[in-house]
Short mmCIF file of the C-alpha atoms (twelve columns), coordinates in Angstrom:
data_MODEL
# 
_entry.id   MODEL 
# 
loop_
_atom_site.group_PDB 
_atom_site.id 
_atom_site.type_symbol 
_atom_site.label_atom_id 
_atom_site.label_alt_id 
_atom_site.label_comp_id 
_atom_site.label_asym_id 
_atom_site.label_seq_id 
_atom_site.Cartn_x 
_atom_site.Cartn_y 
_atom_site.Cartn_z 
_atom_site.pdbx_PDB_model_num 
ATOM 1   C CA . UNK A 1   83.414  101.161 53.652  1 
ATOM 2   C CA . UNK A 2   84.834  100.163 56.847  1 
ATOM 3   C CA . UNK A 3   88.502  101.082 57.746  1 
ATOM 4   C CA . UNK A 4   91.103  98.277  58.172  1 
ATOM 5   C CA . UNK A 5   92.931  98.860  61.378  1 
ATOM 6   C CA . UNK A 6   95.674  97.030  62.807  1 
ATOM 7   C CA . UNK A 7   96.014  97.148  66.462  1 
ATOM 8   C CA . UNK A 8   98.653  95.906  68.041  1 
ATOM 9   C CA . UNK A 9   98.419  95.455  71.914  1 
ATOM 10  C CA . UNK A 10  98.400  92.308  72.910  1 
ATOM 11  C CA . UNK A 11  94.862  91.837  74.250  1 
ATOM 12  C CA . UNK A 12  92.193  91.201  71.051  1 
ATOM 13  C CA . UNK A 13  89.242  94.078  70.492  1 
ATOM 14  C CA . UNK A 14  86.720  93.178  68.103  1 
ATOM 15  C CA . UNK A 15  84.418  96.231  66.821  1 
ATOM 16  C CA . UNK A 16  81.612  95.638  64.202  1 
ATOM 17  C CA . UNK A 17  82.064  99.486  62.806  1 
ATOM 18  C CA . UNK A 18  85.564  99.235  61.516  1 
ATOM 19  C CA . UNK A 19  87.470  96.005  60.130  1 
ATOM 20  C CA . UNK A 20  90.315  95.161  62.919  1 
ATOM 21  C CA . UNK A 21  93.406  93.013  61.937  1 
ATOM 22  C CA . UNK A 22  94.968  92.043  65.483  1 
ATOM 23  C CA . UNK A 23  98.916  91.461  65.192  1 
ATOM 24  C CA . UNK A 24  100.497 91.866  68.739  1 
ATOM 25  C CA . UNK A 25  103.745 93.519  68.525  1 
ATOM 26  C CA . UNK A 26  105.017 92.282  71.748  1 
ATOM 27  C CA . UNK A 27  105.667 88.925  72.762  1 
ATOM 28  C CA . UNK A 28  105.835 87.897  77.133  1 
ATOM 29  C CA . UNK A 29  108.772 86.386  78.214  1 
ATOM 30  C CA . UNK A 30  107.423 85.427  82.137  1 
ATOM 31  C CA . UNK A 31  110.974 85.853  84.365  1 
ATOM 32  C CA . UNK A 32  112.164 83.890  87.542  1 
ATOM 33  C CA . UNK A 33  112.117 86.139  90.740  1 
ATOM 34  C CA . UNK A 34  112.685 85.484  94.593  1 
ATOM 35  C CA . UNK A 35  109.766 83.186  95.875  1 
ATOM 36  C CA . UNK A 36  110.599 84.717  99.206  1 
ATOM 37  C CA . UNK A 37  108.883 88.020  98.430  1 
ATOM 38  C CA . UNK A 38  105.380 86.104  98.764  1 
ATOM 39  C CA . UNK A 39  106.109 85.650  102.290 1 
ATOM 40  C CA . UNK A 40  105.524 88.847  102.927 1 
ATOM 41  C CA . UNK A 41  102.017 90.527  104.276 1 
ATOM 42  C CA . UNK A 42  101.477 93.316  102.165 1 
ATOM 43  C CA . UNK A 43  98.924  96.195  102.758 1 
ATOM 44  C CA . UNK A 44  98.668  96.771  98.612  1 
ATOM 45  C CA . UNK A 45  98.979  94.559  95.324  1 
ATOM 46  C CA . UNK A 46  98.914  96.922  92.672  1 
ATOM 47  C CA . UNK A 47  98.803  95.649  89.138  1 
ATOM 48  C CA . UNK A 48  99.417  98.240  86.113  1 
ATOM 49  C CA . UNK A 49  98.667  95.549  83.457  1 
ATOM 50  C CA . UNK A 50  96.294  92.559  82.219  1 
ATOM 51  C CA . UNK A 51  99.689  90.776  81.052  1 
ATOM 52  C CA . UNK A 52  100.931 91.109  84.658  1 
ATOM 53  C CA . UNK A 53  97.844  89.950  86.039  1 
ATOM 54  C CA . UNK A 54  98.067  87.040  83.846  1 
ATOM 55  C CA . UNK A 55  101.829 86.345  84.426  1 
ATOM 56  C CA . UNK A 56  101.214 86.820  88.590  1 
ATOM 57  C CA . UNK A 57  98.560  84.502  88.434  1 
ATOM 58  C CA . UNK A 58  99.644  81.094  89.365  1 
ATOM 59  C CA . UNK A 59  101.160 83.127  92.848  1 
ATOM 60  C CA . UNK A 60  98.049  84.713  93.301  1 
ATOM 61  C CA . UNK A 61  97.480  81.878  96.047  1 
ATOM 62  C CA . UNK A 62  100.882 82.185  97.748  1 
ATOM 63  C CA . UNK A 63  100.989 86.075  98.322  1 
ATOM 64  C CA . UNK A 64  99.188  87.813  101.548 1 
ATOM 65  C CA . UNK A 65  97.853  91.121  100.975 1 
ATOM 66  C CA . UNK A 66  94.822  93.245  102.170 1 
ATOM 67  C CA . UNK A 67  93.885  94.897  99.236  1 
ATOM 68  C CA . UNK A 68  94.281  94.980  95.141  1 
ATOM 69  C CA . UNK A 69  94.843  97.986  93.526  1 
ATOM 70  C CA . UNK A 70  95.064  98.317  89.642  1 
ATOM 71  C CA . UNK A 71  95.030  100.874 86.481  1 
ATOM 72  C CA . UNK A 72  93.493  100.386 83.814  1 
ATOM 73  C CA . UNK A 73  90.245  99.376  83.369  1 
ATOM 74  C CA . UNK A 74  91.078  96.207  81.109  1 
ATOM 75  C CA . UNK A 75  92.977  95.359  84.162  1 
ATOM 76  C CA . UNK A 76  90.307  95.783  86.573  1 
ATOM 77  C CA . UNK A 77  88.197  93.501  83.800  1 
ATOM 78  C CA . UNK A 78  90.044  90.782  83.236  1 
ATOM 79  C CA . UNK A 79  90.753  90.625  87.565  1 
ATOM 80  C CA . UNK A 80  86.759  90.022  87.948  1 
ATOM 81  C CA . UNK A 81  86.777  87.653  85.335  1 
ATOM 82  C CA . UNK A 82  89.320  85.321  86.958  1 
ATOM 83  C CA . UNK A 83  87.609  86.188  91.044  1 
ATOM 84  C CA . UNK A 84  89.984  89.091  91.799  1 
ATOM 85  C CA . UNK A 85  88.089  91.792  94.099  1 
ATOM 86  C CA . UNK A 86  89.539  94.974  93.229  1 
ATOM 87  C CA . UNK A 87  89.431  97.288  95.925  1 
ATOM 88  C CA . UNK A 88  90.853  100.387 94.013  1 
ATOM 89  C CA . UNK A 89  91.263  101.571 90.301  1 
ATOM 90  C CA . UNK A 90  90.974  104.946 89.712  1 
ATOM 91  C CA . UNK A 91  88.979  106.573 86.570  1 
ATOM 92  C CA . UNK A 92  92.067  108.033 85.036  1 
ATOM 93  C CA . UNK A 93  94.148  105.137 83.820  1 
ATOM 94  C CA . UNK A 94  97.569  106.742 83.509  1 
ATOM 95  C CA . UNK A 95  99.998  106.186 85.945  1 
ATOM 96  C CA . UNK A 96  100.357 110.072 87.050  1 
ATOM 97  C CA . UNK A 97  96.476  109.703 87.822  1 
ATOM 98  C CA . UNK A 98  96.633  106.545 89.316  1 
ATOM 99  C CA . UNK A 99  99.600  107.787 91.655  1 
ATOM 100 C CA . UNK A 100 97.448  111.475 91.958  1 
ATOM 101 C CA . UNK A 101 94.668  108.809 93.904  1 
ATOM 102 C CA . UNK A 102 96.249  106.704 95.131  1 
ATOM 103 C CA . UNK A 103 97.729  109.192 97.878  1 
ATOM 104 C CA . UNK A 104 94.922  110.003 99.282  1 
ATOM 105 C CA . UNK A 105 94.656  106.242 100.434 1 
ATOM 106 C CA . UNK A 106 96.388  104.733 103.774 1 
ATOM 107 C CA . UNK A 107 99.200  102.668 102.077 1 
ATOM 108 C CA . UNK A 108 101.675 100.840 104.198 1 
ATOM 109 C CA . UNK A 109 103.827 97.733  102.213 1 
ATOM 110 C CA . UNK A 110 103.033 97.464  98.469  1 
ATOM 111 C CA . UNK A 111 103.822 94.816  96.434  1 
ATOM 112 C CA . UNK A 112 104.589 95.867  92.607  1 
ATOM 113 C CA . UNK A 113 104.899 93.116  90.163  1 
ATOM 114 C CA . UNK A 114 105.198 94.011  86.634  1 
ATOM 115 C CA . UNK A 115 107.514 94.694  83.432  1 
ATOM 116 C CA . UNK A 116 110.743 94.593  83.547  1 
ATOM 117 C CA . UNK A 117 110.325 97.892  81.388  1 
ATOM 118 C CA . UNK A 118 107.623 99.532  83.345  1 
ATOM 119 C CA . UNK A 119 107.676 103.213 83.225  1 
ATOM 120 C CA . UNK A 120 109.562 103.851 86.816  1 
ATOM 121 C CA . UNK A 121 107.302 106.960 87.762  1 
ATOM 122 C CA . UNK A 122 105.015 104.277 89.690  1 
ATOM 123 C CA . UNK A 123 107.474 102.789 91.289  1 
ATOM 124 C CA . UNK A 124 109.502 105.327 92.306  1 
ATOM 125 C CA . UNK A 125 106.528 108.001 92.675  1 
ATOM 126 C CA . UNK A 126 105.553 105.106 95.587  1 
ATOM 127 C CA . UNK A 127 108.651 104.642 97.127  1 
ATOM 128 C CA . UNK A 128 108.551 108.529 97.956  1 
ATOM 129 C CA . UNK A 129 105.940 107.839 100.362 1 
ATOM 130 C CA . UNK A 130 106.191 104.601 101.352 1 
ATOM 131 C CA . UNK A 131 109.116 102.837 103.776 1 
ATOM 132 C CA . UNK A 132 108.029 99.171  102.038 1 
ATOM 133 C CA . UNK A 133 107.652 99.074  98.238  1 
ATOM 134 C CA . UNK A 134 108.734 95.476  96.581  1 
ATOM 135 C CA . UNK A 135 109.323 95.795  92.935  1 
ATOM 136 C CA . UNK A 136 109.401 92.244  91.436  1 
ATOM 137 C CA . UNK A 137 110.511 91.876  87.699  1 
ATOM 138 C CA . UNK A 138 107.644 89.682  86.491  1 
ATOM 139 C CA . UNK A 139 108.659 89.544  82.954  1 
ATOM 140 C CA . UNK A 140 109.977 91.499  80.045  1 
ATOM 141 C CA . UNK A 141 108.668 92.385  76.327  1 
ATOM 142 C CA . UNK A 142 110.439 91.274  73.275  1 
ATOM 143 C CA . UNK A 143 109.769 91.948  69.856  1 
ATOM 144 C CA . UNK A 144 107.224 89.931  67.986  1 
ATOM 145 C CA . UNK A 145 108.936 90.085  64.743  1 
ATOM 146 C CA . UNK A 146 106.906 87.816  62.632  1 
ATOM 147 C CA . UNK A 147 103.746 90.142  63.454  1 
ATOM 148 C CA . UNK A 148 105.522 93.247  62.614  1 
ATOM 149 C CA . UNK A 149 106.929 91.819  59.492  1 
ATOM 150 C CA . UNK A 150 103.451 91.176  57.941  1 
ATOM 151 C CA . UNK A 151 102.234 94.565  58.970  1 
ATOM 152 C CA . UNK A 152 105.046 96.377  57.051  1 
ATOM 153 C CA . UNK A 153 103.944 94.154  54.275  1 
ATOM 154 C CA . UNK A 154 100.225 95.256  54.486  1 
ATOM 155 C CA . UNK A 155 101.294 99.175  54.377  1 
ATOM 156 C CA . UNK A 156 103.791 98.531  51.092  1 
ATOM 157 C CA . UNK A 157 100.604 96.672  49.679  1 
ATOM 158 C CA . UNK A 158 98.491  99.738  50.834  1 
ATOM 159 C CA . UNK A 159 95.786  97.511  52.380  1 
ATOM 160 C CA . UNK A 160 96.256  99.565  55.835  1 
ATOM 161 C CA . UNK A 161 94.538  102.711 56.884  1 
ATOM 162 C CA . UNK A 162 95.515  102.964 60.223  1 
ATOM 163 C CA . UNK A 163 97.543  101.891 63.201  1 
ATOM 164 C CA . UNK A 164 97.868  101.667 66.716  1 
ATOM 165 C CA . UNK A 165 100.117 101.320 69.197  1 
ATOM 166 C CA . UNK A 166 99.198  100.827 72.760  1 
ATOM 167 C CA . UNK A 167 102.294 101.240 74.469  1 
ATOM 168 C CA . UNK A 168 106.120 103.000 73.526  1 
ATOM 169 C CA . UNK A 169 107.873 99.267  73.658  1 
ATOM 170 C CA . UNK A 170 105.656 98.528  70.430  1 
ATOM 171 C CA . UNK A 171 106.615 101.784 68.947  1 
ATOM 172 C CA . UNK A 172 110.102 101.137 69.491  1 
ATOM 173 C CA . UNK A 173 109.747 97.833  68.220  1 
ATOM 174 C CA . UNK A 174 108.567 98.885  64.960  1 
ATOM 175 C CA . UNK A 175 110.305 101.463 64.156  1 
ATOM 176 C CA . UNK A 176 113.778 100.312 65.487  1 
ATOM 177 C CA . UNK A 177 115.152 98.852  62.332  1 
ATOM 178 C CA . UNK A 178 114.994 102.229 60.473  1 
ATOM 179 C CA . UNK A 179 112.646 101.448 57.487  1 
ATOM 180 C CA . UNK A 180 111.293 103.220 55.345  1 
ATOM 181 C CA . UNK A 181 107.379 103.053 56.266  1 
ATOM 182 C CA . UNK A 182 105.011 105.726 54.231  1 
ATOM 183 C CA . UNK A 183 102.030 105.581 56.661  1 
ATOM 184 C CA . UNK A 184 100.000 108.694 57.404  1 
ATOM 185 C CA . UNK A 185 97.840  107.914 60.201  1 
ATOM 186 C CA . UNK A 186 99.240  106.658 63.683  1 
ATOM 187 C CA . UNK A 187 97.374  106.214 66.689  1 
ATOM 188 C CA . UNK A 188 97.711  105.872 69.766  1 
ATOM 189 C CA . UNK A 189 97.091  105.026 73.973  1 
ATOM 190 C CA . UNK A 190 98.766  107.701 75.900  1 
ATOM 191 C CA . UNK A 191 100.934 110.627 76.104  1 
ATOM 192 C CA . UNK A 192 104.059 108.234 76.298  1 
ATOM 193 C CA . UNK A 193 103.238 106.432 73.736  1 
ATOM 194 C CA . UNK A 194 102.974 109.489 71.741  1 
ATOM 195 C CA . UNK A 195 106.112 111.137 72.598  1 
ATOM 196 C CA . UNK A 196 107.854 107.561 72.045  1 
ATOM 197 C CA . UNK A 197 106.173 108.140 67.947  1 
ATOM 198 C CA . UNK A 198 107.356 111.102 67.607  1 
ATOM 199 C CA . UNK A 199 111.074 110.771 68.549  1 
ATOM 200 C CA . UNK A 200 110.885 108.277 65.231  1 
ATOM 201 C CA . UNK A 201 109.415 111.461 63.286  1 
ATOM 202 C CA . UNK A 202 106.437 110.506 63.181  1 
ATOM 203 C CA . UNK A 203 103.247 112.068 64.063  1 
ATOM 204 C CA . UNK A 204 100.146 110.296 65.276  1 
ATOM 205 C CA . UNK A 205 96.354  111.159 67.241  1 
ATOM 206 C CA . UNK A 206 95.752  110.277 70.874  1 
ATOM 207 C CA . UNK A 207 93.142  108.671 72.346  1 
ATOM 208 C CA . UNK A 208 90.781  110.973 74.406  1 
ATOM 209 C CA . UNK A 209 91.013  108.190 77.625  1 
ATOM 210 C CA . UNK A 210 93.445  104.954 77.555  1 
ATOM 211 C CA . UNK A 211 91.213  102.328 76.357  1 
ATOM 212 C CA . UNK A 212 90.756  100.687 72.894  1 
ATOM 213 C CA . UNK A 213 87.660  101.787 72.531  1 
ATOM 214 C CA . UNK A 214 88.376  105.560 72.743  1 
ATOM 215 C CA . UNK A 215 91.002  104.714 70.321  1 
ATOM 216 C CA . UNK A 216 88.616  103.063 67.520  1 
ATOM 217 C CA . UNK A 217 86.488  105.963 68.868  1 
ATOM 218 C CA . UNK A 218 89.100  108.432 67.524  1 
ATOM 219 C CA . UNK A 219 90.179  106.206 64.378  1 
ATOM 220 C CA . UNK A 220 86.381  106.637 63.224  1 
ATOM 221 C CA . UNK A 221 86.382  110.476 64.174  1 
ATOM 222 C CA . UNK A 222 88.887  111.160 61.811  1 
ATOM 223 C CA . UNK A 223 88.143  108.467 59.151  1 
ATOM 224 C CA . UNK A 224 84.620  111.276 59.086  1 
ATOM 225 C CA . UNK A 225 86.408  113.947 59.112  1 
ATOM 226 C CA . UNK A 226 89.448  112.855 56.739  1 
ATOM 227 C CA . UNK A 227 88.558  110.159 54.969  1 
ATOM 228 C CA . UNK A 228 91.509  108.552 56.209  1 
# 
């Protein structure tokens, strides 16, 4: 018997080896910024996301820049599927190991479009070194309430045996209306992620690397081991 997983980043994962319900917990609310900006030549466009990738696309065309930077590899996938050459994406897809190699590279002006509620280590880990670092708020995460509804639903019913989270604002978003949820087995993308659980209580198993696979990887390990 397979387990039935809910994952909830917003990117789908299908796996053959476990049954996968995909309910995004986060919705993308795209924001207005300063078209100026683009006029800009920039040594670096660094992208720490797919969703920012897909929000920055329809500038893509309008900005000047040397080279493309990115973490994640999920990022660096969905960049060569849409013609992006990415010069730089390091194996580690945190952003302390992203910023650990990326300062061994000549850098100059960077161009930093993402969240609204990015993590600010990359940001201002960059603008320690660097006289030119634009931040540009591409858009922000809200809730997706419906989603996260029916998944409280599926645990009350018991017809869950695990879930994930692949970033704290999902966490958050769960958690924040102070339910009581009886669910033993967490999961998750990240040491962030994982301190965001457990400031709800809540205790949960990290992926060995930050990519949904590792995470099904580690579901499975302990679905062996426990029986989950």
């Amino acid at each position: 018997m397979r387990p039935v997983i809910v994952m909830t980043q917003t990117s789908e994962f299908e796996r053959n080896d476990v049954c996968i319900i995909h309910k995004p917990f986060i919705s993308i609310m795209p924001l207005s910024f300063d078209l100026n900006l683009l006029n800009v030549n920039y040594d670096w466009l660094i992208f720490s996301s797919k969703n920012a990738v897909k929000v920055f696309r329809p500038f893509l065309k309008k900005v000047r820049y040397r080279q493309l930077a990115v973490i994640g590899k999920k990022t660096a996938d969905y960049c060569a599927s849409i013609g992006l050459e990415v010069d730089f994406y390091p194996d580690d897809f945190s952003q302390e190991g992203f910023l650990e190699a990326f300062s061994k590279c000549n850098q100059g002006r960077i161009l930093l479009p993402s969240s609204a509620e990015a993590r600010p280590l990359l940001e201002q880990s960059l603008r320690n070194y660097n006289d030119y670092v634009e931040k540009i708020d591409l858009y922000k995460p809200v809730p997706h309430k419906r989603n996260i509804e029916d998944v409280k639903t599926l645990i009350k019913q018991g017809q869950l045996d695990a879930l994930t989270f692949a970033s704290s604002s999902a966490v958050r978003y769960f958690f924040e209306n102070n339910e009581d949820i009886t669910l033993e087995h967490y999961f998750v993308i990240g040491e962030q992620t994982l301190n965001t659980l457990n400031q709800y209580h809540a205790q949960g198993k990290i992926a060995d690397v930050q990519t949904l696979e590792a995470l099904v990887n580690k579901i499975l390990e302990s679905w062996n081991e426990d029986a989950i």
